[in-house]
N, C-alpha and C positions, 0 to 999 in steps of 0.2 A: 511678576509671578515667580516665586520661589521653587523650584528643582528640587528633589531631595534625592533622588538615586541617579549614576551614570545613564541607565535604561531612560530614564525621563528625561534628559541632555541629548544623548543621540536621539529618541525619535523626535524634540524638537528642532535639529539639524540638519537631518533627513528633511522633515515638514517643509523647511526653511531655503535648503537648496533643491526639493522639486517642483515649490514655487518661484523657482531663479528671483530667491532672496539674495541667495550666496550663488552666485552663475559660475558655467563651469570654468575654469581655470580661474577665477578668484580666489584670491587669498581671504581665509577665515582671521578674525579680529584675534588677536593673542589672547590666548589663556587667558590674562589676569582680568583681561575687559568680559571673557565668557564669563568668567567667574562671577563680576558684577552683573552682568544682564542676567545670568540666570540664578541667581542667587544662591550658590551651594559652592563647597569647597574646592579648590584648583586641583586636588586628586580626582574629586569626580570628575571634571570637565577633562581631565587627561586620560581617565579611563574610558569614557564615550568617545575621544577623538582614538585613540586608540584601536577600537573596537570599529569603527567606522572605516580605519585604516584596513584595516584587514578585510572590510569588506568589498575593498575598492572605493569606497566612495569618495575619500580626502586620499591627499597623498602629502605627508610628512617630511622638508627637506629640513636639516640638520642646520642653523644659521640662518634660515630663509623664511620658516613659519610654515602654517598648515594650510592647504592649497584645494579646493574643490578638482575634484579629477574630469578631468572632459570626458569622462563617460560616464558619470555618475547623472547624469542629464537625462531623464527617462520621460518619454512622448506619451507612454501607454497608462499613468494613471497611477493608482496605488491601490488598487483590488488586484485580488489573488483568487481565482476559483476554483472549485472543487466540484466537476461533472462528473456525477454519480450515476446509475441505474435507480431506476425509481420500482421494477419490480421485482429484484432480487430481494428474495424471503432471508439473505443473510446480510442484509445491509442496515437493519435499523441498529444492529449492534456495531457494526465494520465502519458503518459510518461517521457516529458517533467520537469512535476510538481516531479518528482521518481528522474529523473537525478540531478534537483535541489537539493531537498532533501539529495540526497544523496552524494552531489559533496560537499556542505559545511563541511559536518562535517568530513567525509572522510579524503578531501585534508588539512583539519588543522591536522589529526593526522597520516600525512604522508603516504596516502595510495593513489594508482589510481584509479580514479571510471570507469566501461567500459562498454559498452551494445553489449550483441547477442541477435538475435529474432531467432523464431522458429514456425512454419506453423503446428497444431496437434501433437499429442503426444507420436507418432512416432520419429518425430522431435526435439521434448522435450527432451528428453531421451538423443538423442545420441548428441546434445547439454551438455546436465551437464556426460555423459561419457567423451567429450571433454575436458571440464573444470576441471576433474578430473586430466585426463593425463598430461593437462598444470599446475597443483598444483596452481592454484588460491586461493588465502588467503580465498577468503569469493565467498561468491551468495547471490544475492538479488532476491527471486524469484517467478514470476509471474506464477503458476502453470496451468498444464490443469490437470483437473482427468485422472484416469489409473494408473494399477497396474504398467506398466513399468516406467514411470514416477518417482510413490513411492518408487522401488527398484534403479532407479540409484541414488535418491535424497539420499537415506539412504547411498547407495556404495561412494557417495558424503562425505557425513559428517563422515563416517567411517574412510576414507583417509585423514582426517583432516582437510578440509576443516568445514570453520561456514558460516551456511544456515539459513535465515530468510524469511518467505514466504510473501508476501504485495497482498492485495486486497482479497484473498481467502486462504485456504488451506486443504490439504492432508488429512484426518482424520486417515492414514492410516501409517501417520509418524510421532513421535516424535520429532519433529521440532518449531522454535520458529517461531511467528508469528505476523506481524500488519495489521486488517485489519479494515473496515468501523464495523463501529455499527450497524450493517444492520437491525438488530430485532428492534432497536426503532428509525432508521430512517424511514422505512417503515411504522410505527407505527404513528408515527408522522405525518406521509405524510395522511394517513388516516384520524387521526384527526383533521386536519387541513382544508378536504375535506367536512369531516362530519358539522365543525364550518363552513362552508359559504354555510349549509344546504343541502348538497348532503347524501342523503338517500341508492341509489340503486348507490353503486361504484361495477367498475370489476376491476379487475387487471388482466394483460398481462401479459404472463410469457414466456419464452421459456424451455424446459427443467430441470428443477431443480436437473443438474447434478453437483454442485458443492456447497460446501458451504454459497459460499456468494449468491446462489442464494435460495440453504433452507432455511437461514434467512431471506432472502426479501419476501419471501412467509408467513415465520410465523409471521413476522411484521406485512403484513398486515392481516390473522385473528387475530392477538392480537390488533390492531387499530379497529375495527371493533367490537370485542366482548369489547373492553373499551368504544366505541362509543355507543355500545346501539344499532348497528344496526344490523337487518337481514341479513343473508347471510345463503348459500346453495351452493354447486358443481357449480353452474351457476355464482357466482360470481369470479369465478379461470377461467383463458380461454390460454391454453397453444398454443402457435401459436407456432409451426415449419412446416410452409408452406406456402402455399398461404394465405398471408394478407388480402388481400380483400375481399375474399371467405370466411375468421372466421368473419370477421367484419361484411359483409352484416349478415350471421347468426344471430348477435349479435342483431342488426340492426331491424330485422324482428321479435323480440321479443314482448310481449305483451307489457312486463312492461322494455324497453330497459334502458340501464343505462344512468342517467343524469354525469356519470365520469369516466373516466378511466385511473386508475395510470398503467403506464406502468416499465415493473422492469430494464430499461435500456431509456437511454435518445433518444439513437438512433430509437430505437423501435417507444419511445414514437412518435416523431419526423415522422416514417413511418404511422404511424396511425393517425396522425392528416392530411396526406397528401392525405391519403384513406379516411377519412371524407369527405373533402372541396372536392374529385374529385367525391364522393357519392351525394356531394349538402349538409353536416349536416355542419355548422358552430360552427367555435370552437374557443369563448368557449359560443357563443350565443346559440346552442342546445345540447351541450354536452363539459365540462370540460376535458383536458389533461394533467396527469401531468409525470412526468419522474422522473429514479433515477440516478445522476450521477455529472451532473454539465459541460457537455464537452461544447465546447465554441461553435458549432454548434447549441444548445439550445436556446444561448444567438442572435442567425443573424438569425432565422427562424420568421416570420411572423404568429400567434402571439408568443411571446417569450415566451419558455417552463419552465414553473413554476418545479423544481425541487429540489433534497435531492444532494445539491453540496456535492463530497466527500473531503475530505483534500488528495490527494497524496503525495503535499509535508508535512505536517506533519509526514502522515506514514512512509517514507522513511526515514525521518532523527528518529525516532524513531525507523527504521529498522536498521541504522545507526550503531545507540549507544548501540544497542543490538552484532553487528555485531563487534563493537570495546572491549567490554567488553567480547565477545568470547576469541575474537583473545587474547585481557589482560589477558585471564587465571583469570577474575574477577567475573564473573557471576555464579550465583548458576548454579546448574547442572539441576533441574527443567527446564521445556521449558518455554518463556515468551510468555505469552495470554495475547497479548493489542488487546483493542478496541478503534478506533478513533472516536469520533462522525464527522455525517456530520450534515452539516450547511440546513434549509430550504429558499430556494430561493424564494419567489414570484412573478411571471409575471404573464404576460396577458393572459395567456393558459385556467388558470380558472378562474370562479366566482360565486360568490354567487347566488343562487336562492333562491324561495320561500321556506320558510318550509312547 
């Protein structure tokens, strides 16, 4: 069978030696024989051992030939998974952009990408117990808080498996992680409220049980104390309840807010629909912005100005975290990335008087 790109050489070399075709510390046949067995030119077969080099897998001595790495030897398989929430209203888009993410880089270096979802943290749990049992190589994983949660995550990575958390994570596990820039996109999002003369902003919040939502919270007092603006307890408005009922409150204030950045798009989205059924027109008597980017945002009337996140970015950076495990290449340190998100502008808000 003929080869025709480097990509197609390493993943049949990978294929090759985690079937201990090529065992670890064997020497791979020279170039010029790759080159015959797989039918394509000694450039390609030197840019897949190349590429493999770097991933940990072969190890290249100078006079000696190209060498399978004794840790390139992996027990756990070649699926890669992606545990999701199966009822977040922002995941048919987020997910998507993950799968993506994470199908590229993956499926070039011979691995299967695959998704479970999971309903609370309950569910969470006995999810990555599953995924233990079935020795899956890796987890891509979209966390709920909880100590059970944190203990199978850890019973996870102990059995061998590499865990990369995306959008939030665990504080509670030494674990690598990609998630949004939450502290200066919120931050952001502030001052960008502030420049089209919004004074008296609130921010919506649900809960602040997990990370990525403790940063969107201190993003926006750090927008705020960068802005120059007043704020007090009143400017925090935690809704886990009836909507309508915190908003009229809000509503019925002296000095009510001319904005209100909501810390999820969907939120934001329920709150401008509790405006216009209230009579407030949005963004003619009051501004709405969101954080997230989900494509519901983009088909609501008017179109919700928000802090778009990169999913696929993160994931394929969860990716190459997640291949450089499995390579035996990566320091032993956890990786703390932060992806910025992008600021969107619609018609949700606008400018007013100073």
């Amino acid at each position: 069978m003929a080869f025709q790109t480097s990509i197609e050489v390493g993943r049949e070399l990978r294929r090759r030696i985690r079937s201990a075709q090529y065992a670890p510390g064997e020497r791979l046949p020279p170039e010029r024989e790759l080159t015959e067995l797989f039918g394509c030119s000694r450039g390609t077969v030197s840019r897949a051992l190349a590429t493999l080099e770097t991933e940990g897998v072969v190890e290249r001595h100078h006079g000696a030939g190209t060498f399978v790495a004794e840790r390139a030897a992996k027990k756990r398989g070649d699926v890669v998974m992606f545990l999701s929430p199966a009822d977040d209203s922002r995941m048919n888009h987020s997910r998507n952009e993950v799968l993506d993410g994470m199908h590229e880089l993956l499926d070039t270096a011979g691995y299967r990408a695959g998704i479970d979802f999971y309903t609370g943290g309950r569910e969470c749990a006995a999810r990555l117990r599953k995924l233990r049992e079935e020795k899956v190589a890796g987890v891509a994983l979209w966390p709920t808080p909880g100590e059970e949660v944190a203990r199978e995550t850890r019973r996870l990575m102990e059995a061998g498996a590499a865990v990369v958390m995306i959008d939030t994570f665990l504080p509670a596990v030494e674990c690598d992680y990609v998630v949004s820039d939450n502290i200066a996109g919120a931050a952001e999002m502030v001052g960008f409220l502030a420049g089209q003369g919004h004074r008296d902003i609130c921010y919506f919040t649900g809960e602040p049980d997990r990370s990525s939502l403790v940063d969107r919270l201190a993003g926006f007092l750090k927008g705020m104390v960068v802005a120059g603006l007043p704020f007090s307890a009143d400017n925090v408005v935690q809704v886990n309840g009836n909507l309508p009922r915190v908003l009229a409150s809000v509503l019925r204030r002296k000095r009510r807010p001319t904005a209100i950045f909501a810390s999820h798009d969907m939120k934001a989205i329920a709150i401008m629909n509790a405006l216009q059924e209230a009579g407030v027109r949005v963004p003619g008597d009051i501004s709405v912005a969101g954080y997230d980017g989900v494509e519901a945002g983009r088909l609501v009337r008017p179109a919700l100005t928000t802090m778009e996140q990169d999913f696929k970015g993160m994931a394929a950076k969860a990716s190459r975290i997640l291949l450089e495990r499995l390579g035996g290449v990566s320091a032993n340190l956890p990786h703390r990335i932060y992806v910025g998100p992008k600021l969107i502008k619609q018609n949700s808000t606008k400018e007013v008087s100073r």
